[in-house]
N, C-alpha and C positions, 0 to 999 in steps of 0.2 A: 792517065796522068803520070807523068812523070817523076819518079820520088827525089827528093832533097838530092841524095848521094850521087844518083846520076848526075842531074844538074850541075852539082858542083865540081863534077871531074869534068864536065864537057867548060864548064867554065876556065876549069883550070888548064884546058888544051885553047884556050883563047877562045870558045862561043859567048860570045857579048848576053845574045839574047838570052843563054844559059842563067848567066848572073841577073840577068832585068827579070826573069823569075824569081830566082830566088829573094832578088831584092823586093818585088810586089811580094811576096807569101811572108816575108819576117819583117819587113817595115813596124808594122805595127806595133809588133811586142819590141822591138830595137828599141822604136821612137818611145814608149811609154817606161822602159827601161832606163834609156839614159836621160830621157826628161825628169824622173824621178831622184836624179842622181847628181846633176848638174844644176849651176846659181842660175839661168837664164835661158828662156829659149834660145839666144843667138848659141852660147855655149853646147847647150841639148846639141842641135841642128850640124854643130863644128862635130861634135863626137859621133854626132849619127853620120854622117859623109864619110868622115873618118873610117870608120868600123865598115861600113862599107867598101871604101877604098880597098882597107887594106886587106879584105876578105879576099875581094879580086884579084888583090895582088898574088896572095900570100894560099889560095884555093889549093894549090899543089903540094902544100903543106898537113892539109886536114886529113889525119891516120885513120877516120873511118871509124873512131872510135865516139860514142854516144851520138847524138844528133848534132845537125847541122844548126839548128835552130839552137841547142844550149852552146855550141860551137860559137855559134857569131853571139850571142847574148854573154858566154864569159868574156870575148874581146871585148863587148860596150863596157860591158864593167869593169875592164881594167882600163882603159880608156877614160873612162868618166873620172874615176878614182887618178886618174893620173891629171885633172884639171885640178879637183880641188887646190886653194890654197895654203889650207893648214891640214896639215895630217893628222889625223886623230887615231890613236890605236888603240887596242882590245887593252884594259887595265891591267895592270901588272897583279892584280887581287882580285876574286870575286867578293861580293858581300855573299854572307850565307845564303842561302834562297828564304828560309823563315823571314832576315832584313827586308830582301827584295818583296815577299810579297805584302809586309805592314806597309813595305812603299806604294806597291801597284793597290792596295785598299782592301785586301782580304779583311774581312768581316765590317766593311762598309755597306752602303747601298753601291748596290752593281748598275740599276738606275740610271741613277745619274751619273757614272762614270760613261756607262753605253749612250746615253745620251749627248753626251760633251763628245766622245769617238766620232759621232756621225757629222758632226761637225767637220767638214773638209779643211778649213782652214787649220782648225784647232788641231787636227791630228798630223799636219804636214806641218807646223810651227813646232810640235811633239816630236817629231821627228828629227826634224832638225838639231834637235838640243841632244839626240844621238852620238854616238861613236859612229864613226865608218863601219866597224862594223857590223855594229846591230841596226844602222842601217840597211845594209848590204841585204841582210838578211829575211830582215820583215820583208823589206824590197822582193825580194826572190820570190816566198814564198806565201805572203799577206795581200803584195800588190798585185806581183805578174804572173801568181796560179804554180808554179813550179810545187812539184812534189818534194817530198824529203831527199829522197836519194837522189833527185835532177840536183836539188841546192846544193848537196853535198858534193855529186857532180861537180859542179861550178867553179865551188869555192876550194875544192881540194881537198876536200873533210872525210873523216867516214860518216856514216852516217848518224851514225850516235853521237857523234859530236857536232853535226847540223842540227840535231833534236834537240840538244842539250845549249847548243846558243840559241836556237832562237824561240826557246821556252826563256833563258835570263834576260834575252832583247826586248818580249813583251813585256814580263813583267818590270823591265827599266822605265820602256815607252809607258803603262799602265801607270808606275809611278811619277811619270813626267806630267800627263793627263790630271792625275789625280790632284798634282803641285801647284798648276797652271790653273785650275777647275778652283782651289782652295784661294788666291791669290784675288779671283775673282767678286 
Protein backbone atom coordinates (compact mmCIF):
# COMPACT_ATOMS: atom_id res chain seq x y z
CA UNK A 1 0.00 0.00 0.00
CA UNK A 2 1.08 3.13 -0.70
CA UNK A 3 1.65 5.73 2.14
CA UNK A 4 0.02 9.23 2.43
CA UNK A 5 3.50 11.17 1.27
CA UNK A 6 3.83 9.33 -1.77
CA UNK A 7 0.31 9.87 -2.83
CA UNK A 8 0.45 13.34 -2.33
CA UNK A 9 3.65 14.13 -4.27
CA UNK A 10 2.34 11.92 -7.20
CA UNK A 11 -0.85 14.03 -6.85
CA UNK A 12 1.03 17.00 -6.75
CA UNK A 13 2.85 16.13 -10.32
CA UNK A 14 -0.95 15.88 -11.62
CA UNK A 15 -2.09 11.86 -10.77
CA UNK A 16 -5.80 12.43 -10.35
CA UNK A 17 -6.14 8.97 -9.07
CA UNK A 18 -3.30 9.84 -6.64
CA UNK A 19 -5.58 12.45 -4.92
CA UNK A 20 -9.10 10.09 -5.40
CA UNK A 21 -6.83 8.06 -2.71
CA UNK A 22 -6.10 10.16 -0.73
CA UNK A 23 -9.51 11.77 -0.73
CA UNK A 24 -11.24 7.83 -0.04
CA UNK A 25 -8.45 7.34 3.11
CA UNK A 26 -9.29 11.13 4.99
CA UNK A 27 -12.87 11.74 3.85
CA UNK A 28 -14.07 10.64 6.78
CA UNK A 29 -12.28 12.20 9.56
CA UNK A 30 -12.45 15.76 6.95
CA UNK A 31 -16.18 15.10 6.83
CA UNK A 32 -16.71 14.55 10.88
CA UNK A 33 -14.17 17.54 11.38
CA UNK A 34 -15.76 20.21 9.45
CA UNK A 35 -19.31 18.97 10.21
CA UNK A 36 -18.52 19.54 13.77
CA UNK A 37 -17.53 22.92 12.85
CA UNK A 38 -19.87 24.29 10.49
CA UNK A 39 -24.11 25.72 11.08
CA UNK A 40 -25.26 23.05 8.40
CA UNK A 41 -24.61 20.26 6.35
CA UNK A 42 -24.94 22.29 3.02
CA UNK A 43 -22.05 24.55 4.65
CA UNK A 44 -20.10 21.13 6.12
CA UNK A 45 -20.20 19.79 2.47
CA UNK A 46 -19.03 23.63 0.91
CA UNK A 47 -15.96 23.23 3.30
CA UNK A 48 -15.26 19.67 2.70
CA UNK A 49 -15.00 20.18 -1.46
CA UNK A 50 -13.34 23.17 -0.42
CA UNK A 51 -10.41 21.48 1.73
CA UNK A 52 -10.34 19.07 -0.89
CA UNK A 53 -10.05 21.43 -3.79
CA UNK A 54 -7.70 23.11 -2.42
CA UNK A 55 -5.35 20.24 -1.25
CA UNK A 56 -5.13 19.37 -4.92
CA UNK A 57 -4.40 22.45 -5.72
CA UNK A 58 -2.12 23.45 -3.40
CA UNK A 59 -0.37 19.34 -2.87
CA UNK A 60 3.04 20.86 -4.13
CA UNK A 61 3.08 22.99 -1.19
CA UNK A 62 2.98 20.28 1.72
CA UNK A 63 6.88 20.33 3.36
CA UNK A 64 6.52 16.88 4.45
CA UNK A 65 6.38 18.04 7.69
CA UNK A 66 3.79 15.94 10.10
CA UNK A 67 1.11 13.90 8.30
CA UNK A 68 -0.93 14.47 5.61
CA UNK A 69 -3.97 13.48 7.42
CA UNK A 70 -3.37 16.51 10.20
CA UNK A 71 -2.21 18.37 7.01
CA UNK A 72 -5.65 18.39 5.30
CA UNK A 73 -7.57 18.31 8.85
CA UNK A 74 -5.62 21.96 9.78
CA UNK A 75 -6.87 23.39 6.32
CA UNK A 76 -10.72 22.02 7.31
CA UNK A 77 -10.32 23.94 10.33
CA UNK A 78 -9.17 27.03 9.11
CA UNK A 79 -11.66 26.78 6.36
CA UNK A 80 -14.60 25.97 8.61
CA UNK A 81 -13.46 28.79 10.97
CA UNK A 82 -13.38 31.15 8.18
CA UNK A 83 -17.49 30.40 7.59
CA UNK A 84 -18.48 31.23 10.78
CA UNK A 85 -20.27 34.36 11.15
CA UNK A 86 -19.41 35.92 14.34
CA UNK A 87 -15.90 35.44 15.47
CA UNK A 88 -15.39 34.57 18.92
CA UNK A 89 -11.96 34.72 20.49
CA UNK A 90 -10.02 33.13 23.34
CA UNK A 91 -11.01 35.80 26.45
CA UNK A 92 -8.76 38.35 27.06
CA UNK A 93 -8.65 36.79 31.12
CA UNK A 94 -8.85 33.30 32.39
CA UNK A 95 -11.17 32.72 35.43
CA UNK A 96 -8.86 31.04 37.93
CA UNK A 97 -9.15 27.14 37.54
CA UNK A 98 -10.55 26.84 41.28
CA UNK A 99 -13.81 29.40 39.50
CA UNK A 100 -13.64 27.13 36.44
CA UNK A 101 -14.09 23.94 38.30
CA UNK A 102 -17.14 25.17 41.09
CA UNK A 103 -18.48 25.95 37.35
CA UNK A 104 -17.80 22.49 35.75
CA UNK A 105 -19.45 20.89 39.59
CA UNK A 106 -16.34 19.81 41.43
CA UNK A 107 -17.89 18.35 44.59
CA UNK A 108 -21.26 17.69 42.89
CA UNK A 109 -22.65 14.51 41.80
CA UNK A 110 -20.50 13.39 38.66
CA UNK A 111 -23.76 11.33 38.02
CA UNK A 112 -25.72 13.30 36.67
CA UNK A 113 -23.44 15.47 34.98
CA UNK A 114 -22.14 12.08 32.87
CA UNK A 115 -25.44 11.43 32.44
CA UNK A 116 -26.77 14.81 30.83
CA UNK A 117 -22.95 14.47 28.62
CA UNK A 118 -24.36 11.45 26.95
CA UNK A 119 -27.01 13.08 25.81
CA UNK A 120 -25.89 13.99 22.09
CA UNK A 121 -28.02 16.90 21.64
CA UNK A 122 -27.28 18.35 25.06
CA UNK A 123 -23.55 18.22 24.60
CA UNK A 124 -23.43 19.76 20.98
CA UNK A 125 -26.03 22.61 22.34
CA UNK A 126 -22.93 22.86 25.21
CA UNK A 127 -20.83 23.22 22.74
CA UNK A 128 -21.97 25.56 20.99
CA UNK A 129 -22.29 28.13 23.80
CA UNK A 130 -18.24 27.63 23.39
CA UNK A 131 -15.62 30.01 22.09
CA UNK A 132 -13.88 29.06 18.85
CA UNK A 133 -11.56 28.11 20.51
CA UNK A 134 -12.45 25.81 23.08
CA UNK A 135 -14.35 24.59 20.48
CA UNK A 136 -11.67 23.83 18.16
CA UNK A 137 -10.11 21.99 20.82
CA UNK A 138 -12.54 19.50 22.34
CA UNK A 139 -13.11 19.09 18.57
CA UNK A 140 -9.52 18.00 18.02
CA UNK A 141 -9.05 15.91 20.67
CA UNK A 142 -12.65 14.84 22.42
CA UNK A 143 -14.22 14.37 18.98
CA UNK A 144 -11.87 13.46 16.24
CA UNK A 145 -9.27 11.18 18.58
CA UNK A 146 -6.15 13.39 17.83
CA UNK A 147 -3.50 13.15 20.59
CA UNK A 148 -1.88 16.01 22.42
CA UNK A 149 1.06 16.90 20.36
CA UNK A 150 -1.18 16.06 16.94
CA UNK A 151 -3.66 19.17 18.53
CA UNK A 152 -0.87 21.15 19.32
CA UNK A 153 0.37 20.21 15.87
CA UNK A 154 -2.67 21.77 14.33
CA UNK A 155 -3.29 24.61 16.28
CA UNK A 156 0.36 26.00 16.44
CA UNK A 157 0.70 25.47 20.14
CA UNK A 158 3.36 23.73 22.09
CA UNK A 159 2.27 21.29 23.69
CA UNK A 160 1.82 22.38 27.06
CA UNK A 161 -0.24 24.87 26.13
CA UNK A 162 -2.63 22.35 23.98
CA UNK A 163 -2.74 20.58 27.54
CA UNK A 164 -3.55 23.52 29.43
CA UNK A 165 -6.50 24.90 26.98
CA UNK A 166 -8.09 22.06 26.67
CA UNK A 167 -8.17 21.10 30.39
CA UNK A 168 -9.96 25.12 30.79
CA UNK A 169 -12.22 24.23 27.53
CA UNK A 170 -13.64 21.04 29.53
CA UNK A 171 -13.90 22.36 32.34
CA UNK A 172 -16.01 25.65 30.60
CA UNK A 173 -18.00 22.87 28.48
CA UNK A 174 -18.50 20.84 32.22
CA UNK A 175 -19.71 24.22 33.42
CA UNK A 176 -22.02 24.85 30.51
CA UNK A 177 -23.54 21.16 31.07
CA UNK A 178 -23.83 21.69 34.47
CA UNK A 179 -25.88 25.58 33.77
CA UNK A 180 -28.09 23.91 31.13
CA UNK A 181 -28.66 20.62 33.44
CA UNK A 182 -29.53 23.28 36.55
CA UNK A 183 -31.95 25.46 34.20
CA UNK A 184 -33.71 22.21 33.72
Amino acid sequence: MTDDATLLRSAADGDRSAMDEIVRRHQGIVWRSVRGRTASVALAEEVFQDTFLTAWRNADRWRGEGSVRNWLLGMARRKAAHTWRRRVGEPAEHAPLHELGLEAGWGSDPEAAAAAAEDRDTLLAALAKLSEADQTIIGLCDLEGHTGPEAAELLGLTANAARVRLHRARLRLMGVLREDADER
